[in-house]
PDB file as gemmi writes it, atoms N, CA and C in Angstrom:
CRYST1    1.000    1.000    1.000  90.00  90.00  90.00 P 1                      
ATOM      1  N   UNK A   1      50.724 140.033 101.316  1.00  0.00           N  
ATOM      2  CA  UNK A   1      50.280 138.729 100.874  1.00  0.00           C  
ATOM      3  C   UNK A   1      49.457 138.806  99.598  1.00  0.00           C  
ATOM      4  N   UNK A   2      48.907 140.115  99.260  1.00  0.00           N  
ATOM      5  CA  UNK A   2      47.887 140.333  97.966  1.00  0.00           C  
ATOM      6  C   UNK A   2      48.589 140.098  97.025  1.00  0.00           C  
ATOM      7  N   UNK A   3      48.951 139.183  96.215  1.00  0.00           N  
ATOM      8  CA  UNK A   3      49.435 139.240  94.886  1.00  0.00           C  
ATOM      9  C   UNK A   3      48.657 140.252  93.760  1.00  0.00           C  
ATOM     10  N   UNK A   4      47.746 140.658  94.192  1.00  0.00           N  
ATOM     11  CA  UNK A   4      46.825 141.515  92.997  1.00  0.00           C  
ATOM     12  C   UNK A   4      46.783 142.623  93.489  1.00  0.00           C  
ATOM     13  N   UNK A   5      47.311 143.391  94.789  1.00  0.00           N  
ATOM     14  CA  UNK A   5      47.093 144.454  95.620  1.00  0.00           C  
ATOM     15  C   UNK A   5      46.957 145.596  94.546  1.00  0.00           C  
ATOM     16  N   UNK A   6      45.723 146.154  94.943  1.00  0.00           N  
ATOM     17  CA  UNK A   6      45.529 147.709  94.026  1.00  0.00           C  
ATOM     18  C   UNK A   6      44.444 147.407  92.512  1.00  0.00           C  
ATOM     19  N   UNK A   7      44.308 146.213  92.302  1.00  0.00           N  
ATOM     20  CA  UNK A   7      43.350 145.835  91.451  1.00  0.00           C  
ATOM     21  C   UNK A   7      41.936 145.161  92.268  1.00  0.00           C  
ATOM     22  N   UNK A   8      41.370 145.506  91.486  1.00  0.00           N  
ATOM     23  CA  UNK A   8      39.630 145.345  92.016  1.00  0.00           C  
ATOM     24  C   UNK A   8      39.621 143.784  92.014  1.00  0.00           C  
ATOM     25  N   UNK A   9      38.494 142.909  92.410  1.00  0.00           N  
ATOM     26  CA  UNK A   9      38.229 141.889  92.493  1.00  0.00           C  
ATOM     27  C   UNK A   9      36.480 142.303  92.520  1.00  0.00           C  
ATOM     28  N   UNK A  10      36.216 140.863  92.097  1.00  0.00           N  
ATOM     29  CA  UNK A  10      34.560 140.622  92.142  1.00  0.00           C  
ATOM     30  C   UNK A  10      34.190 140.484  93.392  1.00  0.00           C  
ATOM     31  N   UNK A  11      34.870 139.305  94.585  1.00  0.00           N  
ATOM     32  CA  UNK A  11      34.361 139.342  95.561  1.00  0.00           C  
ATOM     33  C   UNK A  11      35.300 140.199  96.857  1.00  0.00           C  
ATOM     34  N   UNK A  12      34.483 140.060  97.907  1.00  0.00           N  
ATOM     35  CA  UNK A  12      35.208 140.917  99.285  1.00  0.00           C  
ATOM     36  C   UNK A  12      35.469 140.101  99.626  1.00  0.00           C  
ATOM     37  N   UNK A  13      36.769 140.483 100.756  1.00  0.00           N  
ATOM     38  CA  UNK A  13      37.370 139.053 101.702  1.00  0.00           C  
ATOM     39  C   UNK A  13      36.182 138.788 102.507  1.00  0.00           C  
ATOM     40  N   UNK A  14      35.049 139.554 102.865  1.00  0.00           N  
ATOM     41  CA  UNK A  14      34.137 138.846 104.205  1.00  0.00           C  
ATOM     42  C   UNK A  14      33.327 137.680 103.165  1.00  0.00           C  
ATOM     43  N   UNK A  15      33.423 137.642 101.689  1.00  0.00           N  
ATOM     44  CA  UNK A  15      32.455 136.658 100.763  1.00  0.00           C  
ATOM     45  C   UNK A  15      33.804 135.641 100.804  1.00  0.00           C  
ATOM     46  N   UNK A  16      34.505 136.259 100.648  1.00  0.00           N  
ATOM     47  CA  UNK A  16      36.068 134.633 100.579  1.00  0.00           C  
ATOM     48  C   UNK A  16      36.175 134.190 101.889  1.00  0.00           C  
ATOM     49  N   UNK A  17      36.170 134.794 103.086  1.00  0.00           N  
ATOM     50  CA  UNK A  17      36.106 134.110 104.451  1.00  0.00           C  
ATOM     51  C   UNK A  17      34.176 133.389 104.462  1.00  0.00           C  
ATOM     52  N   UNK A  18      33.674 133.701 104.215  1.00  0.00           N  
ATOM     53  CA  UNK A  18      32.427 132.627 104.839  1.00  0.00           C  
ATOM     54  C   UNK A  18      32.473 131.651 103.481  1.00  0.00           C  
ATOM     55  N   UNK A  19      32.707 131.913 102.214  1.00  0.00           N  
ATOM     56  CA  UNK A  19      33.196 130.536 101.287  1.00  0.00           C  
ATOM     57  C   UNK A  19      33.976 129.408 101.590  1.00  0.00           C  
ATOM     58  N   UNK A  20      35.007 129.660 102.357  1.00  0.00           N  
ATOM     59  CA  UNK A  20      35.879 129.346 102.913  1.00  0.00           C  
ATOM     60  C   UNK A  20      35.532 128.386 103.954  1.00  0.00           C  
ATOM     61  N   UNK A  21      34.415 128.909 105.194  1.00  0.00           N  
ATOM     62  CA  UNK A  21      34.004 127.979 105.798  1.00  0.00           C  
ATOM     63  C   UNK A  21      33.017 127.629 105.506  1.00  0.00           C  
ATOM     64  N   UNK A  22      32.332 127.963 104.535  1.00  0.00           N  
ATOM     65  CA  UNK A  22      31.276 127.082 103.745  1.00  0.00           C  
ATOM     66  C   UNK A  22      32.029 125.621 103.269  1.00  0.00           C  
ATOM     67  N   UNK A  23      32.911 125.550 102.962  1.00  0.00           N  
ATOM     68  CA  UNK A  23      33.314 124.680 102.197  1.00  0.00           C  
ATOM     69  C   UNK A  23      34.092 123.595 103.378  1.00  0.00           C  
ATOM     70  N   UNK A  24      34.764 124.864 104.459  1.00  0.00           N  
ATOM     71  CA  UNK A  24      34.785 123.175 105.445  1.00  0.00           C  
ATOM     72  C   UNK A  24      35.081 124.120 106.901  1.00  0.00           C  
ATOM     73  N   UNK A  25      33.801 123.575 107.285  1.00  0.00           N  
ATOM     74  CA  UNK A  25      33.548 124.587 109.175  1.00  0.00           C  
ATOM     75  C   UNK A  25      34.397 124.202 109.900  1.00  0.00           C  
ATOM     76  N   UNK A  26      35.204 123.204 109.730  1.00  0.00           N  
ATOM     77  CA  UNK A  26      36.465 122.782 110.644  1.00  0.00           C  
ATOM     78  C   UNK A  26      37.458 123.987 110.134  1.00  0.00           C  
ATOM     79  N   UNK A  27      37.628 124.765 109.374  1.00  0.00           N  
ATOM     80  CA  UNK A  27      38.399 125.311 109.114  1.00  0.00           C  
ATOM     81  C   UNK A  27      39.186 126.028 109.766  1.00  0.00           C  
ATOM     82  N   UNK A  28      40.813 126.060 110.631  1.00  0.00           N  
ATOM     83  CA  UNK A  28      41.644 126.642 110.931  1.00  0.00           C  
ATOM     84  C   UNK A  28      41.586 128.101 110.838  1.00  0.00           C  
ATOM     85  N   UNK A  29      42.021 129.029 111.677  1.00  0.00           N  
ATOM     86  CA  UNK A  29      42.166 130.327 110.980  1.00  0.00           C  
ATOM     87  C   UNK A  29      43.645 130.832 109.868  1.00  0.00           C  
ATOM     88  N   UNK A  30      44.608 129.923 110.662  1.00  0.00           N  
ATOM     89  CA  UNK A  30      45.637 130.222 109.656  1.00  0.00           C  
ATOM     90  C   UNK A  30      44.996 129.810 108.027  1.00  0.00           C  
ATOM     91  N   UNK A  31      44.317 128.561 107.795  1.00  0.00           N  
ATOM     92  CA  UNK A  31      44.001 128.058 106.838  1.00  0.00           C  
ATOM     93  C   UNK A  31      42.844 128.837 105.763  1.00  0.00           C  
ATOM     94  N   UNK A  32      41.909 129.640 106.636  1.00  0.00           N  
ATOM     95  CA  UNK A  32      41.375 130.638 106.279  1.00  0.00           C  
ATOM     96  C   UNK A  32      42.030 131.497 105.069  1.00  0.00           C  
ATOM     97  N   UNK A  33      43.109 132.165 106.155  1.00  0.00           N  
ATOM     98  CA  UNK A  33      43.906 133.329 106.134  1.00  0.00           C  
ATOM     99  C   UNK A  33      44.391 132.859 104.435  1.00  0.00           C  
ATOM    100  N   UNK A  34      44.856 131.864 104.484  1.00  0.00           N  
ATOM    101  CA  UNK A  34      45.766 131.267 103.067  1.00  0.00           C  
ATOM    102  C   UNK A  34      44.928 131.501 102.233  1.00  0.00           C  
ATOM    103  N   UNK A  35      44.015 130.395 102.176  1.00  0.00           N  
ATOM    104  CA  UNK A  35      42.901 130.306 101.292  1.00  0.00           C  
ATOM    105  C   UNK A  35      42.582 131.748 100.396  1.00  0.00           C  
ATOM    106  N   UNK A  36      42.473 132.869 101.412  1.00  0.00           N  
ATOM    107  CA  UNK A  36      41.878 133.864 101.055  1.00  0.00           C  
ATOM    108  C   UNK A  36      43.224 134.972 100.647  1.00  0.00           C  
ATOM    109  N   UNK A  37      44.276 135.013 100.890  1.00  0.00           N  
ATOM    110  CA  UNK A  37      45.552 135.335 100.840  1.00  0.00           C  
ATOM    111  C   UNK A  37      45.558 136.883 101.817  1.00  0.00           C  
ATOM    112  N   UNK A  38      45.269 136.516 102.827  1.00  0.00           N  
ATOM    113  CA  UNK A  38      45.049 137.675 103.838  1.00  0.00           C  
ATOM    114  C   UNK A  38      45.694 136.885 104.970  1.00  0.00           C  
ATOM    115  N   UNK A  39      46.497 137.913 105.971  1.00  0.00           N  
ATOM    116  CA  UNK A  39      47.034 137.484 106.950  1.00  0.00           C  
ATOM    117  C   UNK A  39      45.979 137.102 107.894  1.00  0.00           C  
ATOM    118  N   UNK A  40      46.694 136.378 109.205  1.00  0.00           N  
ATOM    119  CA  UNK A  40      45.796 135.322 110.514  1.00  0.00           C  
ATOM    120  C   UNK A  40      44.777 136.854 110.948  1.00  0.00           C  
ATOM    121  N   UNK A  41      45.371 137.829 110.986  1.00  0.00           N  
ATOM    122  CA  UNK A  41      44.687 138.889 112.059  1.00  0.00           C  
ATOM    123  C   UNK A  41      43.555 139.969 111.502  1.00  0.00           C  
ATOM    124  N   UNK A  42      44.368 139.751 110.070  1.00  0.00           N  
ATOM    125  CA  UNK A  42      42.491 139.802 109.502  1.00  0.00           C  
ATOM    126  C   UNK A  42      41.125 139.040 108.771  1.00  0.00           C  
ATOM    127  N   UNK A  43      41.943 137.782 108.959  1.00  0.00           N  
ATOM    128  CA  UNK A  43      40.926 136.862 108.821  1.00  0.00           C  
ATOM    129  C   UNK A  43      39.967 136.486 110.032  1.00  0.00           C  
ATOM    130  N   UNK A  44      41.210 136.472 111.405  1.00  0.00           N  
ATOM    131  CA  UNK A  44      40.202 136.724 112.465  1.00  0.00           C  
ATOM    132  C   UNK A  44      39.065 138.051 112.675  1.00  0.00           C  
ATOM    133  N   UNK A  45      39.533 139.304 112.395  1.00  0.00           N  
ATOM    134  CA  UNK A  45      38.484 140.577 112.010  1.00  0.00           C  
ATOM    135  C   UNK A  45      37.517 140.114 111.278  1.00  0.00           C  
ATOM    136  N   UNK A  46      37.849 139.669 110.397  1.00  0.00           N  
ATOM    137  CA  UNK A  46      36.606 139.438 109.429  1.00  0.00           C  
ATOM    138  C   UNK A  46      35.015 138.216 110.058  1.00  0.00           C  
ATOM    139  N   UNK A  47      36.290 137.235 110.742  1.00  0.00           N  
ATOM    140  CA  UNK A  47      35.010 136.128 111.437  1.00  0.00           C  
ATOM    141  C   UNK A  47      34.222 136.668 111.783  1.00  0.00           C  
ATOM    142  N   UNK A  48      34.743 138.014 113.221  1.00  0.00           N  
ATOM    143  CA  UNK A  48      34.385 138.524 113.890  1.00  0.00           C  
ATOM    144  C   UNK A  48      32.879 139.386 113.692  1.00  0.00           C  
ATOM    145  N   UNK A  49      33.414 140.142 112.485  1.00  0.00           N  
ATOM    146  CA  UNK A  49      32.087 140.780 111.656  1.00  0.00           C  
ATOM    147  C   UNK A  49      31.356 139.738 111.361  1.00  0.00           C  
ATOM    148  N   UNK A  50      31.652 138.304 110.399  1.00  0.00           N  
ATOM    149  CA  UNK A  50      30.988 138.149 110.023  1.00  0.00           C  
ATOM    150  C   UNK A  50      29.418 137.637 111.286  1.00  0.00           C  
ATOM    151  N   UNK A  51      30.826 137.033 112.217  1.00  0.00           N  
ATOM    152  CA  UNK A  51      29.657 136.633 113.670  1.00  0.00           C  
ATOM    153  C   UNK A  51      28.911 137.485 114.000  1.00  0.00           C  
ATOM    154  N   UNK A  52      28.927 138.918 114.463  1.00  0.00           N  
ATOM    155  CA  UNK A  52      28.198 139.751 114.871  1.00  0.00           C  
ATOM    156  C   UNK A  52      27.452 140.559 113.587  1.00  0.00           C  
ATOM    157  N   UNK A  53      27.054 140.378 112.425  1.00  0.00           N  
ATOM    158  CA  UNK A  53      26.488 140.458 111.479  1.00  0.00           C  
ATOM    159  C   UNK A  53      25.431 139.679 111.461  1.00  0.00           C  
ATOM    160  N   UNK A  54      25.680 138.195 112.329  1.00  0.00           N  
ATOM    161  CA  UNK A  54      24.368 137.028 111.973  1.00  0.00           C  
ATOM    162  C   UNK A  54      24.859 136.265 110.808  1.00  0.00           C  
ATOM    163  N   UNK A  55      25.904 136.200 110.288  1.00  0.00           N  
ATOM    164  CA  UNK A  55      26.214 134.890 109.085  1.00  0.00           C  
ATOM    165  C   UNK A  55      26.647 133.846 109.541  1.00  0.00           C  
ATOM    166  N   UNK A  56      27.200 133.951 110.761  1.00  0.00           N  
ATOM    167  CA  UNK A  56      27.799 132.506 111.402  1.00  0.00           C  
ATOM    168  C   UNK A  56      27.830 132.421 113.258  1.00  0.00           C  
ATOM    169  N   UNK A  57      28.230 131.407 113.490  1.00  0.00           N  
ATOM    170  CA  UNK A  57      28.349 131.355 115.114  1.00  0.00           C  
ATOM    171  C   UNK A  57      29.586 130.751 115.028  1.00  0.00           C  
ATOM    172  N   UNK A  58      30.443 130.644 116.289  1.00  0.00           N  
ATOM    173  CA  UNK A  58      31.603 130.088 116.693  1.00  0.00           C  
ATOM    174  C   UNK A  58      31.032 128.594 117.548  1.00  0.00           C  
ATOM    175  N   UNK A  59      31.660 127.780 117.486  1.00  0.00           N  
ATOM    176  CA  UNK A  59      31.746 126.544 118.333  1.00  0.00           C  
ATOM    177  C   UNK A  59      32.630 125.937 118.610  1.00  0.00           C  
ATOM    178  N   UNK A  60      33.066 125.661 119.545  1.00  0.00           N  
ATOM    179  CA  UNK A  60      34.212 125.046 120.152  1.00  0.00           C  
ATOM    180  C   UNK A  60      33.663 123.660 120.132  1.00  0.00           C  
ATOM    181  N   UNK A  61      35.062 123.144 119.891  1.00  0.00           N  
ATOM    182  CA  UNK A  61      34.945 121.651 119.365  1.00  0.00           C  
ATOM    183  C   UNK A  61      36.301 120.760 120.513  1.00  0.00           C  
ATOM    184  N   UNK A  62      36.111 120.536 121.615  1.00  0.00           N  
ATOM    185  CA  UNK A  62      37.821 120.573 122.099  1.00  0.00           C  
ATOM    186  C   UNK A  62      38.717 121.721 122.087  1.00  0.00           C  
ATOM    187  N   UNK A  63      39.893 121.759 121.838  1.00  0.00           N  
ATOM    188  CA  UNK A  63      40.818 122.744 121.546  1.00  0.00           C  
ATOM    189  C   UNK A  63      40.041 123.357 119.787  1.00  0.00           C  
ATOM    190  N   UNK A  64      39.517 122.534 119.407  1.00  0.00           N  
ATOM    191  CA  UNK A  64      39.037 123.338 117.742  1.00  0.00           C  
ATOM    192  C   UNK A  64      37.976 124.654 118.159  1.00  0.00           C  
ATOM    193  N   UNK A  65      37.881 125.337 116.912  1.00  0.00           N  
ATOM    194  CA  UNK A  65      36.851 126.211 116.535  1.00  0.00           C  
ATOM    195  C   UNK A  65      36.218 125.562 115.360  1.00  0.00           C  
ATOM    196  N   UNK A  66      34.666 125.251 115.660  1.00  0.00           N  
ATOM    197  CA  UNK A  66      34.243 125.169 114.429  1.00  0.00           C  
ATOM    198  C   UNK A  66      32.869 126.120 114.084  1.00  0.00           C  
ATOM    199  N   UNK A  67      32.702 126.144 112.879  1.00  0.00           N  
ATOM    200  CA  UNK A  67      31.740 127.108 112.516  1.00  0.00           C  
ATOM    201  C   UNK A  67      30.596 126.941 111.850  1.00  0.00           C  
ATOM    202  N   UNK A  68      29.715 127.215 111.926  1.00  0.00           N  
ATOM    203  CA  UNK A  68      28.185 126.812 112.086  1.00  0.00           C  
ATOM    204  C   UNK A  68      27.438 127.899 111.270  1.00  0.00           C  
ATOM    205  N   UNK A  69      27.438 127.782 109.911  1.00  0.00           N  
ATOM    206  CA  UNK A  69      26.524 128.987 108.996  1.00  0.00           C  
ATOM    207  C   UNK A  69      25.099 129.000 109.247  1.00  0.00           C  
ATOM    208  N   UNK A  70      24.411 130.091 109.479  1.00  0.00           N  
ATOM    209  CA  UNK A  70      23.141 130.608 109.230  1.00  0.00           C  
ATOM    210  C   UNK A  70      23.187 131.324 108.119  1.00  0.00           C  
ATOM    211  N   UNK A  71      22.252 129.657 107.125  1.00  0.00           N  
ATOM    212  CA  UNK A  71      22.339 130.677 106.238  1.00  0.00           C  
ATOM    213  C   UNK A  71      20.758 131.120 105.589  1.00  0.00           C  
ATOM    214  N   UNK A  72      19.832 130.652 106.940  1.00  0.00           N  
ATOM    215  CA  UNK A  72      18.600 131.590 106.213  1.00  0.00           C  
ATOM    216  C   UNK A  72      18.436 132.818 106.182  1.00  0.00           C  
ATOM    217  N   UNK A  73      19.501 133.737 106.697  1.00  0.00           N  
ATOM    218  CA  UNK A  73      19.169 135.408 106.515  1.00  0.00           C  
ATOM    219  C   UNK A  73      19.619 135.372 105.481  1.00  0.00           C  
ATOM    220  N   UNK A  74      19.654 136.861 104.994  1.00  0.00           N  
ATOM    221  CA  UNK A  74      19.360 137.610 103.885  1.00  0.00           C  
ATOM    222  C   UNK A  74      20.682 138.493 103.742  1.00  0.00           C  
ATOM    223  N   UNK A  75      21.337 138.560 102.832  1.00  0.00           N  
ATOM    224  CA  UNK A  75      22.448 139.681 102.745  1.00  0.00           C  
ATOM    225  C   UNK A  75      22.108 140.947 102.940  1.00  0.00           C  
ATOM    226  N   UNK A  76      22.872 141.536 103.468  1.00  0.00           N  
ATOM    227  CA  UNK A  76      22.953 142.828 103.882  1.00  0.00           C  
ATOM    228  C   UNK A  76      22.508 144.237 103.592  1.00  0.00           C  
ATOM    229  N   UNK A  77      23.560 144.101 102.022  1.00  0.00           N  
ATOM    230  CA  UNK A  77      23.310 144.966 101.232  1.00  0.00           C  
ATOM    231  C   UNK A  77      21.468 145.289 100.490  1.00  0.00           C  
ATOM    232  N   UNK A  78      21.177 146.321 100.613  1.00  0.00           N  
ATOM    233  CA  UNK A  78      19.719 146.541 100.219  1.00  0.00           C  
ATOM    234  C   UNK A  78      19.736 146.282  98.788  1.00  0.00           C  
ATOM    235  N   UNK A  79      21.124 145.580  97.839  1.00  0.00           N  
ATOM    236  CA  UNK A  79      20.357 146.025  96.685  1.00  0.00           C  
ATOM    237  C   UNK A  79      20.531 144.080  96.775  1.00  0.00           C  
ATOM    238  N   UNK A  80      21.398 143.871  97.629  1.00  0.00           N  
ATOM    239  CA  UNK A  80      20.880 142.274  97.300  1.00  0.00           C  
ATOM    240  C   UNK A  80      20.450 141.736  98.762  1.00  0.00           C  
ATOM    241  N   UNK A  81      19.365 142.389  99.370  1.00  0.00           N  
ATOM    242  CA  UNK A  81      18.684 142.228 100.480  1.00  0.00           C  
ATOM    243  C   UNK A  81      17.693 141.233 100.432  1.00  0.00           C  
ATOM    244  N   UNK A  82      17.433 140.724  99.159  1.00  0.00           N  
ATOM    245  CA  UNK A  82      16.050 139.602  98.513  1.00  0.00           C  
ATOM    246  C   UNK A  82      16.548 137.971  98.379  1.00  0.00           C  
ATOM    247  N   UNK A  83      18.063 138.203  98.412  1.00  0.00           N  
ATOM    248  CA  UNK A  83      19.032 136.535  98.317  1.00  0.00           C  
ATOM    249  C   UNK A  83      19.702 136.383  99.834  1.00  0.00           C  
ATOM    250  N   UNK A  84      18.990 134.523  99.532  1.00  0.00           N  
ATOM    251  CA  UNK A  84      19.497 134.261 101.144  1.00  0.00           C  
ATOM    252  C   UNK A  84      20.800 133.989 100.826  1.00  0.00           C  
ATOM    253  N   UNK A  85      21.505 133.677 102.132  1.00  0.00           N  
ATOM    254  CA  UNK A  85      22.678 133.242 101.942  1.00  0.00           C  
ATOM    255  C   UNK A  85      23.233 132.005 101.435  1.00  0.00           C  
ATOM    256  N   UNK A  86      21.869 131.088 101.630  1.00  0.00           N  
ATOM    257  CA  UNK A  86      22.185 129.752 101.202  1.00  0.00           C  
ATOM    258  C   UNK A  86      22.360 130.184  99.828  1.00  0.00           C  
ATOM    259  N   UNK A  87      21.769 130.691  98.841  1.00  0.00           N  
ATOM    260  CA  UNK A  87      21.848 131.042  97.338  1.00  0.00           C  
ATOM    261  C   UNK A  87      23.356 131.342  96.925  1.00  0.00           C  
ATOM    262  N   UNK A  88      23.737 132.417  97.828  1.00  0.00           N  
ATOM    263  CA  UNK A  88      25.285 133.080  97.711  1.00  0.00           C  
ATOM    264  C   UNK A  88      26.382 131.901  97.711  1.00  0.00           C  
ATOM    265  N   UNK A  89      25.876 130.889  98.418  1.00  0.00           N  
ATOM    266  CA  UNK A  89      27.088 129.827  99.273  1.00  0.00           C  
ATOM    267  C   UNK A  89      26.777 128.651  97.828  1.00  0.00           C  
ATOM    268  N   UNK A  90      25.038 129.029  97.322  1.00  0.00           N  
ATOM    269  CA  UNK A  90      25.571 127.346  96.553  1.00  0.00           C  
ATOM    270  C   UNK A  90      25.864 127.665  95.439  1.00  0.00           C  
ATOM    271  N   UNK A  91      25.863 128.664  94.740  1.00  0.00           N  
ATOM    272  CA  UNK A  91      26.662 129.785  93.723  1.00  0.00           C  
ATOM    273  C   UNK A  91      27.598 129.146  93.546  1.00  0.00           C  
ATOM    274  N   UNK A  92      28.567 129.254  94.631  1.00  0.00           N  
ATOM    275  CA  UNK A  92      29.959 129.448  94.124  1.00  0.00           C  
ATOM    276  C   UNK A  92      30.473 128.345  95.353  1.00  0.00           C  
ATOM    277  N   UNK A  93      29.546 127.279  95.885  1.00  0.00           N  
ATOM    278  CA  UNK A  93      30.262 126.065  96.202  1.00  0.00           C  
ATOM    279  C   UNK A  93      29.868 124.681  95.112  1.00  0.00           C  
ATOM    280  N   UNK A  94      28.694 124.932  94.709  1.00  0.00           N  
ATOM    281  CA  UNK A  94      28.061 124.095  93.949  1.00  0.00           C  
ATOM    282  C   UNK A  94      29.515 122.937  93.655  1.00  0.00           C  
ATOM    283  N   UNK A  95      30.615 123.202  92.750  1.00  0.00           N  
ATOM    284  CA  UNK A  95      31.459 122.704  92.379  1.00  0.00           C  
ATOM    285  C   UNK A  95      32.172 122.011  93.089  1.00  0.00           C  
ATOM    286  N   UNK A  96      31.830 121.998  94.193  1.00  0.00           N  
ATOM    287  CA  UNK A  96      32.742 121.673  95.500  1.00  0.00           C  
ATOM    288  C   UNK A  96      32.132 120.219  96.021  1.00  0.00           C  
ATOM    289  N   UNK A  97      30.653 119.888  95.596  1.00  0.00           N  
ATOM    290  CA  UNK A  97      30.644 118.810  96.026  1.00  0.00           C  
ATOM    291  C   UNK A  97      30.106 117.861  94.598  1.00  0.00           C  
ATOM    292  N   UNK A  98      30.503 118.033  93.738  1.00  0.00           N  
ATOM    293  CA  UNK A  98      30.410 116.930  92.358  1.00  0.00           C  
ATOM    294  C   UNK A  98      29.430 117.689  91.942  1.00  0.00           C  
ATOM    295  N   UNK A  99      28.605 118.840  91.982  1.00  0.00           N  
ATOM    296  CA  UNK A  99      27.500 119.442  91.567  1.00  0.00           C  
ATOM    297  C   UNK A  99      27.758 120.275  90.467  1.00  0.00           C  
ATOM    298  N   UNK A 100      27.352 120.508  89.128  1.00  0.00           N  
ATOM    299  CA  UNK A 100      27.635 121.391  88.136  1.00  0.00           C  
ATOM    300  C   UNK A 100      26.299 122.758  88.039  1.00  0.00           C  
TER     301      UNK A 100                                                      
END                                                                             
């Protein structure tokens, strides 16, 4: 599904999967999967981390999954261990809701 397979990218799929439901927590997993151009079964892997990491929770909505960001922790990585997540998410959603 990688159209770019073997070339670097700026972000990781676990930053394109929580963008992804940053932008809409109703989000499908097939719809995920697209978005991010990664198949259903590792977009589900990735939720998975990202849930047991502390970036998100699962919620059942009816037959839906919806998803619920926490985003007052702190990224992971020690060298960007000082930015919350809300920072990361309004980065690069800002555009998403009429915001420049």
């Amino acid at each position: 599904m990688d159209t770019q397979a073997g070339k670097s990218g700026f972000l990781t799929n676990h930053a394109r999967v929580l963008l992804v439901i940053a932008r809409d927590p109703a989000s499908r997993l097939r719809d995920i999967a697209a978005a991010c151009h990664i198949t259903e079964r590792t977009a589900l892997s990735i939720v998975t981390d990202l849930e047991q990491d502390g970036y998100l929770r699962r919620e059942r909505d009816g037959r839906r999954t919806r998803y619920a960001l926490r985003q007052d922790g702190a990224l992971r990585h020690p060298a960007e261990a000082h930015v919350p997540v809300r920072e990361l998410l309004k980065l690069f959603t800002a555009h998403d809701d009429g915001q420049h």
